[in-house]
LUMTI-254031 format. One record per residue (C-alpha): x, y, z; residue in one letter. Coordinates in pm, 1 decimal, always signed. Each point is the difference from the previous one (the first is absolute). Layout:
// LUMTI-254031
rec x->X, y->Y, z->Z, pake->a;
...
//
This chain:
// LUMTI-254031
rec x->+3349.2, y->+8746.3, z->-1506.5, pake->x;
rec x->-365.8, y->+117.5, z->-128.1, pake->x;
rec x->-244.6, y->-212.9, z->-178.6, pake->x;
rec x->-144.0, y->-332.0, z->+119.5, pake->x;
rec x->+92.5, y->-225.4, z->+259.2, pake->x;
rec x->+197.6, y->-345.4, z->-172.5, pake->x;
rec x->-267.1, y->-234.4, z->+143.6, pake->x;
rec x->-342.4, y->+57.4, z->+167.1, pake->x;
rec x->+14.3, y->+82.6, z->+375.3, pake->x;
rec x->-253.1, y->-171.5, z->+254.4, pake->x;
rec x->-63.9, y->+63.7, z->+309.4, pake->x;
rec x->+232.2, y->-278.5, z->+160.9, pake->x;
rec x->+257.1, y->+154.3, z->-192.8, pake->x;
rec x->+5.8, y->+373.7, z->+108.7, pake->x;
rec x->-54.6, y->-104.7, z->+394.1, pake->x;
rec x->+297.8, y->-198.9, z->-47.3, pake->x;
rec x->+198.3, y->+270.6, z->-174.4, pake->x;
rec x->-139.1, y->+254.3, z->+223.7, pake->x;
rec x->+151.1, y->-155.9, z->+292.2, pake->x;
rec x->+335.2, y->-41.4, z->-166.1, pake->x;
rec x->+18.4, y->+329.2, z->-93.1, pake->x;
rec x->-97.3, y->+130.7, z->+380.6, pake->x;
rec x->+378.7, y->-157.1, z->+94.4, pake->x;
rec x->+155.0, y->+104.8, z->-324.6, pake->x;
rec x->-82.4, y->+340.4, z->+112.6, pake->x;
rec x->+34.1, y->+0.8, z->+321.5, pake->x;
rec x->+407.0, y->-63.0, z->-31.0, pake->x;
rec x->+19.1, y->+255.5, z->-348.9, pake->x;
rec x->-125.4, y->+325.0, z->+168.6, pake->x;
rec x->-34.4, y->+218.6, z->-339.8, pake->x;
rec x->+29.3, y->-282.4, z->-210.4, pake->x;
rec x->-92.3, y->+106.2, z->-370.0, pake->x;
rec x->-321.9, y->-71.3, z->-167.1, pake->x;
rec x->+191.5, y->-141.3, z->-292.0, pake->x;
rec x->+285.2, y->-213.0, z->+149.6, pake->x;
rec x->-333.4, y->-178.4, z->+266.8, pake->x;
rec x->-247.7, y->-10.0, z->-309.7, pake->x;
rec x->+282.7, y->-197.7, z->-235.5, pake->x;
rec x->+106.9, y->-197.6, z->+395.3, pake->x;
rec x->-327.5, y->-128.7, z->-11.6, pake->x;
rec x->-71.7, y->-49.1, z->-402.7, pake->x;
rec x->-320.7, y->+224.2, z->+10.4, pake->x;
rec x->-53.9, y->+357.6, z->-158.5, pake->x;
rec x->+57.5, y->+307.4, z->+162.0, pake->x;
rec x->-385.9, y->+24.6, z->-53.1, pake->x;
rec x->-82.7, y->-283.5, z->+226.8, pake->x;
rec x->+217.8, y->+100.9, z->+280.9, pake->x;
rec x->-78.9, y->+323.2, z->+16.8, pake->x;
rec x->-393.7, y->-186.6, z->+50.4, pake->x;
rec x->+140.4, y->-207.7, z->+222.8, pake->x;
rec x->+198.6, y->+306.8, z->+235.4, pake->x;
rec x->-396.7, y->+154.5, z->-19.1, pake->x;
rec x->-137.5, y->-315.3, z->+190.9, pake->x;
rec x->+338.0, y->-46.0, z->+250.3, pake->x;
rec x->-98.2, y->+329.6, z->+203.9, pake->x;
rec x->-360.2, y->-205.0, z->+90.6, pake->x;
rec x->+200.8, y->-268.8, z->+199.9, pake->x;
rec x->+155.8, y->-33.2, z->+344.1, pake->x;
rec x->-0.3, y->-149.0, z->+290.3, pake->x;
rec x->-347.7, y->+179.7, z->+104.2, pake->x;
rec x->-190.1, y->+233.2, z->-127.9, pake->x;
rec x->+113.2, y->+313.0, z->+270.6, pake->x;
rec x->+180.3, y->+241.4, z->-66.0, pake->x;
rec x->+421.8, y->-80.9, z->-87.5, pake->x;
rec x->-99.8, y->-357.8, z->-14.4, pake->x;
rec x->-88.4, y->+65.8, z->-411.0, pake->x;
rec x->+308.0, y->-36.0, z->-256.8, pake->x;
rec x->+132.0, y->+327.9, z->-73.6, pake->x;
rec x->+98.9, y->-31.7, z->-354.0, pake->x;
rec x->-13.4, y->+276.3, z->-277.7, pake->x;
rec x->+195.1, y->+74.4, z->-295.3, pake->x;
rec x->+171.1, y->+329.4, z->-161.4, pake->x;
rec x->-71.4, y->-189.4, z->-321.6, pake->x;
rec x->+354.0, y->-118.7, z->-20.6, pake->x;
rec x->+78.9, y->-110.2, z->+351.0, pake->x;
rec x->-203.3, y->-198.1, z->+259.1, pake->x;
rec x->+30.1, y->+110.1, z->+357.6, pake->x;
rec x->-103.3, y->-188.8, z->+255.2, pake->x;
rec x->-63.6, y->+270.1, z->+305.0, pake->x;
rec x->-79.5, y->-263.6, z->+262.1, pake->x;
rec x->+166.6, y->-367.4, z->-0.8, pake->x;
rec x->-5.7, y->-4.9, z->+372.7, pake->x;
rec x->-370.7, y->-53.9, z->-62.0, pake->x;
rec x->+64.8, y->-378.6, z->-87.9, pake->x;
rec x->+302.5, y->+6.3, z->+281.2, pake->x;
rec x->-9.7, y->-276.3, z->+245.8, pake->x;
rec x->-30.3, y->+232.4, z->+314.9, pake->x;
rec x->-366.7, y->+95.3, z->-188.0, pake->x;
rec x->-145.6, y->-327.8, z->-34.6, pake->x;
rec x->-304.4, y->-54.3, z->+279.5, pake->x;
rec x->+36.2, y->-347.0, z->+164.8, pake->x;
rec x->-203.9, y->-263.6, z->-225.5, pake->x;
rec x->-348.4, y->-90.3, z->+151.6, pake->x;
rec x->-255.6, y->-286.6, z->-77.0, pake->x;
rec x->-348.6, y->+19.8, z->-22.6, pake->x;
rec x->-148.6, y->-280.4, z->+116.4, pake->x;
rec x->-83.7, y->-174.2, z->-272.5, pake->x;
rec x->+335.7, y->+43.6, z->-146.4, pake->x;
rec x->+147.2, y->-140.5, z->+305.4, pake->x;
rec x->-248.7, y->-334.0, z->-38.6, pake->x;
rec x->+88.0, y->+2.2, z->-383.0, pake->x;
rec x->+353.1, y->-60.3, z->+103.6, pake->x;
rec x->-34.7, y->-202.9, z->+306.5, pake->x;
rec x->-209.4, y->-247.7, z->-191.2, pake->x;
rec x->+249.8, y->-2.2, z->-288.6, pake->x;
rec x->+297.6, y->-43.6, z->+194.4, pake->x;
rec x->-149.6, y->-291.0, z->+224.2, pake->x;
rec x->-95.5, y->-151.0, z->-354.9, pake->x;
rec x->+310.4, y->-17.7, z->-142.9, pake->x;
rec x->+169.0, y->-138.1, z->+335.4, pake->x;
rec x->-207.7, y->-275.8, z->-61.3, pake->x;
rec x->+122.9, y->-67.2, z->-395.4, pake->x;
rec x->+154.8, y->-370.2, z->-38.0, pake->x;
rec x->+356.5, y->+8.1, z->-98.3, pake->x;
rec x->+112.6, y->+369.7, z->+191.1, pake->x;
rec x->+342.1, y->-3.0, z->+128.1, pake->x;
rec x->-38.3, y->-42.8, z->+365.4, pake->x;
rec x->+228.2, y->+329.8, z->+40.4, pake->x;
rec x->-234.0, y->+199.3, z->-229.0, pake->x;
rec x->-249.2, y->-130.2, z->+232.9, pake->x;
rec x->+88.0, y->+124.1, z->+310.7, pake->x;
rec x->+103.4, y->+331.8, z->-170.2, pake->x;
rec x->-387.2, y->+15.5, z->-68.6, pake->x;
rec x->-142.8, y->-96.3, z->+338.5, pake->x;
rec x->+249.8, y->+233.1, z->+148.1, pake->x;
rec x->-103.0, y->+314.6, z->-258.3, pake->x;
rec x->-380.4, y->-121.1, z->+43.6, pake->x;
rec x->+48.1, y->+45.3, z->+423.2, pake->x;
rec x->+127.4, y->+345.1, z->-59.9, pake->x;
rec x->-304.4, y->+85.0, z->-223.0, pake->x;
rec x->-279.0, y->-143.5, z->+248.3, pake->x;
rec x->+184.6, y->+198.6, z->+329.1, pake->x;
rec x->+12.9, y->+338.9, z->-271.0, pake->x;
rec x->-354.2, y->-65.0, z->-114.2, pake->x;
rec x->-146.9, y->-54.5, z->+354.0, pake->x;
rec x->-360.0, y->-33.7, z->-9.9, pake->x;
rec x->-31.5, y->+5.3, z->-340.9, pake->x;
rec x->+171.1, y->-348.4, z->-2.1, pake->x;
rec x->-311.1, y->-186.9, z->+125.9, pake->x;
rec x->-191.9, y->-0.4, z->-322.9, pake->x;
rec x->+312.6, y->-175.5, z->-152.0, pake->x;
rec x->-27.3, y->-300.4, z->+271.4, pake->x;
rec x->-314.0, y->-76.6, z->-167.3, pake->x;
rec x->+103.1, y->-9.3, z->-360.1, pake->x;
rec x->+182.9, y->-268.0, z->-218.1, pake->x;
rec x->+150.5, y->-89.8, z->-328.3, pake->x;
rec x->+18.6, y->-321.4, z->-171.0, pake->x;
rec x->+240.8, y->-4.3, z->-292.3, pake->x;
rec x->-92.2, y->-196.4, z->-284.1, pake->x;
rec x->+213.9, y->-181.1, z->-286.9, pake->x;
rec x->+219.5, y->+262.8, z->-52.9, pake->x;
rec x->+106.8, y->+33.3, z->+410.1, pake->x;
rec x->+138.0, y->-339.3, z->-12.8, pake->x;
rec x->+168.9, y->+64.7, z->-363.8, pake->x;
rec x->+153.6, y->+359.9, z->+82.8, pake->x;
rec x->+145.3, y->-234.4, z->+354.6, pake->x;
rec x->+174.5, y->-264.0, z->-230.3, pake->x;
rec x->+158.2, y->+260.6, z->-261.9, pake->x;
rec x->+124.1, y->+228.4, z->+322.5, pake->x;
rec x->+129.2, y->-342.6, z->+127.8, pake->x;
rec x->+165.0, y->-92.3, z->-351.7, pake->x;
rec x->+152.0, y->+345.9, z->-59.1, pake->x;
rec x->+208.1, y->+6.6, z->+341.0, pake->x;
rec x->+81.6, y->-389.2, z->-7.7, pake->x;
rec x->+114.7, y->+79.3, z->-370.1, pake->x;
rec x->-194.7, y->-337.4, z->-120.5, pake->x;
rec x->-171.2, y->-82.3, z->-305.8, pake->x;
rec x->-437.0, y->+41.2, z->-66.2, pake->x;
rec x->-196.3, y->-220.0, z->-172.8, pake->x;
rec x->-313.6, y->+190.9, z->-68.2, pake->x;
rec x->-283.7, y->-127.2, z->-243.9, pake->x;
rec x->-131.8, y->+377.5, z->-80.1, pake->x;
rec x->-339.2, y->+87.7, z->-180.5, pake->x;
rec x->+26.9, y->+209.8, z->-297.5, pake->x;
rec x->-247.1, y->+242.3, z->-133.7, pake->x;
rec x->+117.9, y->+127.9, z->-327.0, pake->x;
rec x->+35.1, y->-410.5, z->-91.2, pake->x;
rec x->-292.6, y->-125.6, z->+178.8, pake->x;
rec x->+149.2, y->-339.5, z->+220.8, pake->x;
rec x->+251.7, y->-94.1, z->+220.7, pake->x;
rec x->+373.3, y->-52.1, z->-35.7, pake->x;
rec x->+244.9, y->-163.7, z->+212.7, pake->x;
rec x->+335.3, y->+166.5, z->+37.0, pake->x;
rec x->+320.6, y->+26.9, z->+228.6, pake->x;
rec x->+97.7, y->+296.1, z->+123.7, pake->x;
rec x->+261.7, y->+186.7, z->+160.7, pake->x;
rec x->-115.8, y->+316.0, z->+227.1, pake->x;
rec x->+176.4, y->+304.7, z->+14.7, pake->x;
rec x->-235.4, y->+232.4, z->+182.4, pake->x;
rec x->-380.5, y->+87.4, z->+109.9, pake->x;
rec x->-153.2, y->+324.5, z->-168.8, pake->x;
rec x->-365.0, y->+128.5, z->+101.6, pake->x;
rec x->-159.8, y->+230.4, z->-225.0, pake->x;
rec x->-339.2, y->-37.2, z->+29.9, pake->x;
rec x->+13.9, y->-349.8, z->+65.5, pake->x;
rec x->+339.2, y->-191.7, z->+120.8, pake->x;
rec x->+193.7, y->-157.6, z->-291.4, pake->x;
rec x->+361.8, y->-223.8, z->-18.2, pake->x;
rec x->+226.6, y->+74.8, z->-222.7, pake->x;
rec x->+199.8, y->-289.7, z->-49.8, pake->x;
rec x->+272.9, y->-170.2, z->-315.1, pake->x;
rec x->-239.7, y->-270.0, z->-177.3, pake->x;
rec x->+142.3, y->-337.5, z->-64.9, pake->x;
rec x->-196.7, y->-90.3, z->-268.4, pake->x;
rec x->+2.9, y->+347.1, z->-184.6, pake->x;
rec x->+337.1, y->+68.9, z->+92.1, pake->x;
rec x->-78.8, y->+336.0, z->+44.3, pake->x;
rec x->-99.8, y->+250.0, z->+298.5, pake->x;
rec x->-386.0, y->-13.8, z->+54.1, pake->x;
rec x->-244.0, y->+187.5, z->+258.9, pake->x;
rec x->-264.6, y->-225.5, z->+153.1, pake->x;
rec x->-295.8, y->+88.7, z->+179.8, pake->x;
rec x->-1.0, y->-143.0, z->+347.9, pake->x;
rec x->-445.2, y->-29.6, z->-41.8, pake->x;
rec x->+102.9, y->-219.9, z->-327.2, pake->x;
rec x->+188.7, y->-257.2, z->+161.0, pake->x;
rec x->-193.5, y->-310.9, z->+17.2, pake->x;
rec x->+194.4, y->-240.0, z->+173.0, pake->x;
rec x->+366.5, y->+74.5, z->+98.2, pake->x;
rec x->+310.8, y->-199.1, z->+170.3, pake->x;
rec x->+371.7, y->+97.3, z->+130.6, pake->x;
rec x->+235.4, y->-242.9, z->-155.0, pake->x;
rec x->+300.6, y->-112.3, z->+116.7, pake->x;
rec x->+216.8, y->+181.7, z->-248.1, pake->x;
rec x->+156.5, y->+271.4, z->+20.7, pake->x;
rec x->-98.6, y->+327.6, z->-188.1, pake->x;
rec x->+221.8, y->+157.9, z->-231.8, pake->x;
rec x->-157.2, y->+233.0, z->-212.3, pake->x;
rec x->+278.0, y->+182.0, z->-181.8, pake->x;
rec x->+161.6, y->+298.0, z->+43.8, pake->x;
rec x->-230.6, y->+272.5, z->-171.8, pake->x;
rec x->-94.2, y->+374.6, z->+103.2, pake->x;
rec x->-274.8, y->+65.5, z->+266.2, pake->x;
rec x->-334.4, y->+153.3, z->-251.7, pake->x;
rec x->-67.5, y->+337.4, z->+92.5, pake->x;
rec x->-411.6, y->-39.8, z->+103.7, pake->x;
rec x->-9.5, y->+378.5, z->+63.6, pake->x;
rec x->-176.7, y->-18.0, z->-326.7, pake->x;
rec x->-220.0, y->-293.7, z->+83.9, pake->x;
rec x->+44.1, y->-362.1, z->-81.5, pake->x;
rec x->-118.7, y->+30.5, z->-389.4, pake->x;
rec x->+217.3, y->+183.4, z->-192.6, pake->x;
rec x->-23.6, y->-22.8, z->-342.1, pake->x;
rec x->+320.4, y->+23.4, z->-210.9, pake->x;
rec x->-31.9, y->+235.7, z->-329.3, pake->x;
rec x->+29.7, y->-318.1, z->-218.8, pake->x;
rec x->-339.3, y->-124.0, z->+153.2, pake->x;
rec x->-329.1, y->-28.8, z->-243.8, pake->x;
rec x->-181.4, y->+323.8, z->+15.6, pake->x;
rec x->-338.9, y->-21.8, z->+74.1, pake->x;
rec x->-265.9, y->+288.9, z->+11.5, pake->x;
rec x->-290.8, y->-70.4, z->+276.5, pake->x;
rec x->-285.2, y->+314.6, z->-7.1, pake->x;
rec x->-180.1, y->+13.0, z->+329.9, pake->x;
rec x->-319.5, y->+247.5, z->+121.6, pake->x;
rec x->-16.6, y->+204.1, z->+304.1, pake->x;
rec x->-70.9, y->-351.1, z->+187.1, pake->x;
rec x->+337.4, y->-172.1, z->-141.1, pake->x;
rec x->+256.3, y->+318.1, z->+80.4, pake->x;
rec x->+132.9, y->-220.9, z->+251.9, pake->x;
rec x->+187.4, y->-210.3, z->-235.1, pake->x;
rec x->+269.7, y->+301.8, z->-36.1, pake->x;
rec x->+70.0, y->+37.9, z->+360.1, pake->x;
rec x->+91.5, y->-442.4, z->+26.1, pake->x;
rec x->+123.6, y->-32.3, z->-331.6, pake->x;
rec x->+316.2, y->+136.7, z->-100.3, pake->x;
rec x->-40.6, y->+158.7, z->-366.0, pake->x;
rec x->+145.7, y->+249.4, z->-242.8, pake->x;
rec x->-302.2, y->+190.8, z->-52.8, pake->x;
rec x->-345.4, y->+146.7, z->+116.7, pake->x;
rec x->-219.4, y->+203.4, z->-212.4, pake->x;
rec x->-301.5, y->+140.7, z->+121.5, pake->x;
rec x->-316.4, y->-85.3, z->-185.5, pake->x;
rec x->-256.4, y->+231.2, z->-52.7, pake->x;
rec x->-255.0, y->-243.9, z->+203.7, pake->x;
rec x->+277.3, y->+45.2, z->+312.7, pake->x;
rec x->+145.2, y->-355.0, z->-39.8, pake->x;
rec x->+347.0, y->+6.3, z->-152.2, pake->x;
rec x->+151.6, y->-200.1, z->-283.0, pake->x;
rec x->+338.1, y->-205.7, z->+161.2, pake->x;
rec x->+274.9, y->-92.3, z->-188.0, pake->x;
rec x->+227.7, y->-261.2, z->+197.1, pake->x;
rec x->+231.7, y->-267.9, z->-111.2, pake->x;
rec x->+3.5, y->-379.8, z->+170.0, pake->x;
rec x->+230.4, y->-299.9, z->-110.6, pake->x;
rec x->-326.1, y->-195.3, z->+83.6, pake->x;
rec x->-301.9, y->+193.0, z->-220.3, pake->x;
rec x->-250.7, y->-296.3, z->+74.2, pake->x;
rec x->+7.8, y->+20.9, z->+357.2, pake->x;
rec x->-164.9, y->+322.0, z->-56.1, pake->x;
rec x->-326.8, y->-189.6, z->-118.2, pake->x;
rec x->-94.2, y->-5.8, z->+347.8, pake->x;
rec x->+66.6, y->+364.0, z->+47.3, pake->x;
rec x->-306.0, y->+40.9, z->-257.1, pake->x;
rec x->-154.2, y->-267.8, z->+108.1, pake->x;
rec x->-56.7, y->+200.7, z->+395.0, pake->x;
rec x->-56.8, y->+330.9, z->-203.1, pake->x;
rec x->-310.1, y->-120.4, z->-140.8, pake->x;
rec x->-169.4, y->+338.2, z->-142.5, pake->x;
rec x->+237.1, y->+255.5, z->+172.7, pake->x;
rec x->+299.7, y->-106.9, z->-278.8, pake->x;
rec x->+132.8, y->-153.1, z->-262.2, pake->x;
rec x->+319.1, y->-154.6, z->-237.0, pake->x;
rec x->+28.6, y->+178.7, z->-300.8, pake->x;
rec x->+311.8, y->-186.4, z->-156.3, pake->x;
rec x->+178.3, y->-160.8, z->-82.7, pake->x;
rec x->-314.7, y->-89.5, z->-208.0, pake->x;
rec x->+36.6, y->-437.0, z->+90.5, pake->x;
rec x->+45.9, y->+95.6, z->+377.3, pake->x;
rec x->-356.6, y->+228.7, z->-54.4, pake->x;
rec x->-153.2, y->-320.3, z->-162.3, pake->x;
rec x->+122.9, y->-264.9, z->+255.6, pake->x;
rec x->-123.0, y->+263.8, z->+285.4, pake->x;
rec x->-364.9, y->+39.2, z->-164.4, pake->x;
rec x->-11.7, y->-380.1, z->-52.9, pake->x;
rec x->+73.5, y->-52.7, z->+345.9, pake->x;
rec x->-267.3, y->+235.7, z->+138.0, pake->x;
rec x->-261.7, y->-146.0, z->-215.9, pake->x;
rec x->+91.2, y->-334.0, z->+124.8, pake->x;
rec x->-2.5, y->+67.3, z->+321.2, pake->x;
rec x->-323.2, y->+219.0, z->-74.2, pake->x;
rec x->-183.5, y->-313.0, z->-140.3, pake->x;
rec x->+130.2, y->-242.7, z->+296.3, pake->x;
rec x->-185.5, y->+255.4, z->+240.1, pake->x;
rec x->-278.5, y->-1.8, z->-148.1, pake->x;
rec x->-18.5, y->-362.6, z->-57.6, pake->x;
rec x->+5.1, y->-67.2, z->+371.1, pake->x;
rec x->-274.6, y->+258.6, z->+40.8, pake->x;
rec x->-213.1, y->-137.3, z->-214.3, pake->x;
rec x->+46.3, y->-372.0, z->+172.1, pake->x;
rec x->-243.7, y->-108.2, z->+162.0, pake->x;
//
């Protein structure tokens, strides 16, 4: 397996392979390069990279706390497992102002509307042991508080419609559209990646959807029951967008300022530019939701096709270029 990898790699995607691949080899002691590089779809290239940055890590930075791990060039050995054993660990210890980052966290969400009263007093219970673990360091936390907005009171009435099984009636702001729709949904389950989403069966789509808890304008349990149908849990390992290969190509070219775009958007290509930006090829059932995507870039990036997505995107900008400076010149 020589050549190129089959898609770009990020950074979000090696730490997460990396730390797969630290069990993998842990319970295959001589595993071959080979049989782990085709385990894990990558080339024997990019494991053999990634086996050069595993011997950096440990549980410390003294000596047998490092990972052990070399190769023969066909075999990995791992000289050292015991090094991640359970006996090795070191007790966990706060610094103070993680201990107040969690004490004030905790005592905020004990406070959310709509928590079941047993998840409650779980909480207060866990948040008790914290304070008498953090001891002095648990005075700064008495002095701190969180108020949840909107989405507090919105994540409280999904939780409470996802364990009483009952149907949501959400009216739910859409970005790629523009405006508000009102819809019935059934919940199946909370997801937070980045921010905290529901993924829930859509009554008037009849089709699964993801909503963003931040997007939900207004939102009511209903007295019916939920019963979204029978269908397979999504793997998010991924993320939540992930583009099908029948999905409109589009090709977005970015400078050094815009190279973000490949680490949140999934895609089937990077190429470096000679400027240090990259040219991104990614696909999206949805290529006019991407106007906004050019529309934060600014300077640092650009659509390059398809050519009436390019068009729509400069048109945009302008407008919104000439609305700026319309209110600046106001007087």
């Amino acid at each position: 397996m020589a050549g190129k990898p089959a898609r770009p790699v990020n950074a979000i995607d090696q730490t997460r392979r990396m730390l797969s691949l630290v069990t993998y080899l842990r319970e295959r002691p001589g595993a071959r390069i080979a049989d782990v590089a085709r385990a894990f779809g990558i080339t024997e290239d990019e494991l053999v990279s990634d086996l050069d940055v595993l011997p950096m890590c440990g549980t410390s930075f003294r000596g047998g706390d490092l990972l052990d791990i070399d190769t023969d060039g066909e075999r990995i050995w791992w000289h050292n497992p015991a090094a991640l054993g359970e006996d090795a660990a070191e007790p966990l210890r706060l610094a103070a102002d993680e201990a107040t980052a969690l004490l004030v966290a905790a005592r905020a969400v004990a406070t959310l509307p709509g928590l079941r009263e047993s998840d409650r007093q779980a909480l207060v219970r866990a948040t008790a042991k914290v304070e008498t673990a953090a001891g002095e360091a648990a005075g700064a936390s008495a002095r701190l508080s969180v108020t949840f907005e909107s989405e507090g009171g919105v994540f409280a009435d999904v939780d409470r419609a996802i364990s009483e099984r009952r149907r949501l009636w959400v009216r739910y702001y859409s970005p790629a559209r523009d405006e508000l729709t009102e819809r019935e949904i059934d919940p199946i389950r909370l997801v937070t990646m980045g921010h905290t989403y529901v993924e829930a069966w859509c009554r008037r789509s009849e089709a699964r959807r993801t909503f963003r808890l931040d997007r939900v304008a207004e939102i009511r349990i209903l007295d019916e029951p939920a019963a979204p149908p029978e269908i397979e849990p999504r793997d998010l390992s991924e993320g939540l967008v992930q583009p099908a290969a029948e999905d409109p190509e589009v090709v977005v070219e970015v400078g050094p300022g815009g190279r973000w775009v490949a680490e949140y958007y999934p895609h089937d290509t990077a190429e470096e530019l000679p400027d240090g930006g990259l040219r991104i090829t990614l696909r999206t059932p949805d290529p006019a939701s991407l106007r906004r995507l050019a529309l934060r870039l600014g300077p640092d990036g650009r659509i390059v096709s398809p050519p009436d997505l390019a068009d729509r995107a400069r048109r945009a900008a302008s407008e919104a270029l000439a609305a700026y400076e319309g209110r600046e010149h106001t007087p």
